[in-house]
N, C-alpha and C positions, 0 to 999 in steps of 0.2 A: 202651561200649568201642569204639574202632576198630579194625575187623575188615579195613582195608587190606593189601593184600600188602605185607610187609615189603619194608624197604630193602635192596638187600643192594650192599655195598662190596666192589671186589678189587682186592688190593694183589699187587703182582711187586716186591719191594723197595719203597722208597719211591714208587713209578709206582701211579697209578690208571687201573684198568679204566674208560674213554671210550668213547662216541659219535660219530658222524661231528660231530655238535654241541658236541664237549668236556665234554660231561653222563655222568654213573654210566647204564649203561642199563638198561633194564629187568631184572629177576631172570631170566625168562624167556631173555634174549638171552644172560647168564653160563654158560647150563646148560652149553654146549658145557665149558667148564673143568672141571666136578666132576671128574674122573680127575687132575686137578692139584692138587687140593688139599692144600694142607700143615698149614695149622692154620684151625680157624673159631668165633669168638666171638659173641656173641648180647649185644645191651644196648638200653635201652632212650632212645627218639626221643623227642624234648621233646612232639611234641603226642600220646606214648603208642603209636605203630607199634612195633614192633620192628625193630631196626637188627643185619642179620647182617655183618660182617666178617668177607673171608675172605682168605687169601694163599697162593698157586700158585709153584711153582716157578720160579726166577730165566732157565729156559730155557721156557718157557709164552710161546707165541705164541697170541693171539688170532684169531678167526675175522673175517676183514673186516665190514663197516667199522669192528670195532671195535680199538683199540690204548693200548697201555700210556703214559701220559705221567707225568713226575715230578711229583709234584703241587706244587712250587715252583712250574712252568709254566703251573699251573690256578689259583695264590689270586687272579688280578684276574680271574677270569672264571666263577668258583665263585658259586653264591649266598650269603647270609650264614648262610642256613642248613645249607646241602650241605656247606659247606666245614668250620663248626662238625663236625658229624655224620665228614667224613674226618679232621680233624685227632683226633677221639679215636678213631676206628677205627685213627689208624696207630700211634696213643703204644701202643692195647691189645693189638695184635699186637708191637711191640719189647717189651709188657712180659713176654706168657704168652713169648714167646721167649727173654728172658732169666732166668726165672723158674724153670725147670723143679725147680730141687731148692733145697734149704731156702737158705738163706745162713744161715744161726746153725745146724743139725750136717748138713749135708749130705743130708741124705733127698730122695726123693722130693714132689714137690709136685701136689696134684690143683688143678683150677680150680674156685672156685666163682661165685655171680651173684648182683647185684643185691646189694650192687656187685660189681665183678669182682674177683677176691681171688686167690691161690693159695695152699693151706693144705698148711702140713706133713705128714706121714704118719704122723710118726714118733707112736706114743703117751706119749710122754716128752716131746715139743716140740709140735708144733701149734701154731708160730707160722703167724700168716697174715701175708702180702705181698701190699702193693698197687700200683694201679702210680703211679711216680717222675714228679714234678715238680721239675723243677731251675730256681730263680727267677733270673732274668737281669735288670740294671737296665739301662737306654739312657737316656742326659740325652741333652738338647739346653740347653747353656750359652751363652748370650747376653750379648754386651757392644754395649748398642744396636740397632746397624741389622745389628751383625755377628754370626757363628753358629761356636762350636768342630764345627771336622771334622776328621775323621782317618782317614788308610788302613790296613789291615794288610798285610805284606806278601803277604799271599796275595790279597787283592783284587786285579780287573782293572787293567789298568795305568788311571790316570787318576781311578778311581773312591775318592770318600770317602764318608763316613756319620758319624752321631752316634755318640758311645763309648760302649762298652757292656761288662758282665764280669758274672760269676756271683757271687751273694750268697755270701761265706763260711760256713760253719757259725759259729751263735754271735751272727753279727752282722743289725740290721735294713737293710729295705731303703736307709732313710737313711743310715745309716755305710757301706753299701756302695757309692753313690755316691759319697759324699766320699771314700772311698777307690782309689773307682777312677781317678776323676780327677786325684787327688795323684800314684796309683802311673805312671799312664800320660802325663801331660803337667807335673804339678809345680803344677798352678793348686789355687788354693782358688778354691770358692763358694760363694756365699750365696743364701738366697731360694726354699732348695729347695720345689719343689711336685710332688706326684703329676697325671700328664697323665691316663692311662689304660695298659690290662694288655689283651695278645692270648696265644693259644696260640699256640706255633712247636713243631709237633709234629715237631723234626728234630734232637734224636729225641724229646724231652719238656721243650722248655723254657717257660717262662711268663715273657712281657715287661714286665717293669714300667717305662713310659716315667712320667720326668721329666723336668718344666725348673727352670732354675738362673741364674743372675747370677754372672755373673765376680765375684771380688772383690780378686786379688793373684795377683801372680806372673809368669813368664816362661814358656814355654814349652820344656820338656825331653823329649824324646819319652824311652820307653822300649826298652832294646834289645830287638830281636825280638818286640815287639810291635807299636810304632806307630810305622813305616815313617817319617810325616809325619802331621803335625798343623798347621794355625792358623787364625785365626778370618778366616770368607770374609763379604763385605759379601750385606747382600741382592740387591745388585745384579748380583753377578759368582760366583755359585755354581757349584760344579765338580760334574762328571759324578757324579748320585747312583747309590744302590741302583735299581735297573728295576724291583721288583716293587712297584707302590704300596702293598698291602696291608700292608706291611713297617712295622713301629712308627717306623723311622728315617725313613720317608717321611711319618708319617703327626705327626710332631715337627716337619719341613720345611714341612710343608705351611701347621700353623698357626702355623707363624714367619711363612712368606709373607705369610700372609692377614694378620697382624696390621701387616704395613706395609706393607698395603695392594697389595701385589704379585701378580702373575697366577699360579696353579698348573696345570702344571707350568712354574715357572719358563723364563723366554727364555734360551738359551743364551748365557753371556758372551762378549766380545768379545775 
């Protein structure tokens, strides 16, 4: 059994407790927080440690060199492991946070472990609640050498990405790309394939990337959704997502590679 000092994660909102090196630091170096504590979870690390999650107060200033960063601003620099291990530390604190009392008659909810759960009180109910996974699809649609992007109006001025929307109740992840891309642009495709799935723990979703083949249609954006939409050649690609780690980057990337293009793309002219 490994008898390693446990992990321990601290969350201030969505911000992780950092190192002058951008690393979780040692449990040891956290101790200064304990009088901040606001809630603290306990789960277990893939090669068997124990992994504590803890979250401090939205006004909790750490002791030098250490500081709070969003952890958006840590996924290209996270290990694949470390980052794995904060993205379920943050979804299990949004979930014992949202969780407190039953949703089906309102009682009180304890936490239990292994897995993490929060169980009713009531003796009449004792539903348990786990924590929410909300599945998100992202295509990247191809017609040739060119690529469907699109902004939302809240994106930075200039910047596009691959479409993306939340799987309906009811429906697979399949109908729910062909339907996101009817609703938001008007285009059918064809040729769907699963790419590959990340956590995006902000606050709990799970990305299921596909690609696709144009097959018909013109391009209609949706109002107040998709600011602008159309399909950019390999060659002249517009200012993507920053965070490589991002599923939309990670759809661009092997468009690039597959015609033969340089990653991170050369800025068009």
């Amino acid at each position: 059994m490994h008898r390693a000092n446990p992990i321990v994660l601290v969350f201030r909102g969505h911000q992780l407790l950092v190192d002058a090196a951008g690393q979780p630091p040692a449990a040891a170096l956290a101790r200064p927080l304990a009088d901040a504590v606001l809630r603290q979870l306990d789960f277990a690390a893939g090669d068997g440690r124990r992994c504590m999650t803890v979250e401090v107060g939205r006004d909790t200033e750490p002791p030098p060199p250490l500081a709070f960063q969003h952890l958006k601003s840590l996924l290209d620099s996270l290990s694949a492991t470390t980052l794995a291990l904060a993205a379920r530390a943050l979804e299990l604190l949004e979930f014992d946070r949202a969780h407190r009392f039953c949703g089906a008659c309102g009682a009180p909810t304890t936490l239990t472990t292994d897995p993490p759960a929060r169980r009713c009180s009531a003796p009449d109910c004792g539903r348990e609640h786990f924590p929410r996974v909300s599945p998100v699809v992202i295509v990247a649609v191809e017609r040739g050498p060119e690529i469907l992007l699109g902004r939302s109006p809240h994106f930075p001025p200039g910047l596009y990405s691959t479409l993306a929307g939340f799987v309906d109740a009811g429906e697979s992840a399949e109908q729910a790309v062909h339907r996101e891309i009817h609703e938001e642009t008007g285009l059918r495709i064809r040729a769907l394939r699963y790419f590959s799935s990340q956590a995006w723990p902000f606050p709990h979703a799970l990305m299921l990337g596909y690609q696709a083949e144009y097959e018909a249609g013109e391009i209609v954006c949706a109002p107040g959704e998709i600011e602008d939409a159309r399909f950019f050649h390999v060659d002249a690609l517009p200012p993507l997502f920053p965070i490589r780690y991002a599923m939309a980057n990670l759809l661009l990337r092997d468009f690039c590679l597959r015609h033969d293009r340089p990653w991170p793309p050369r800025p068009a002219n």
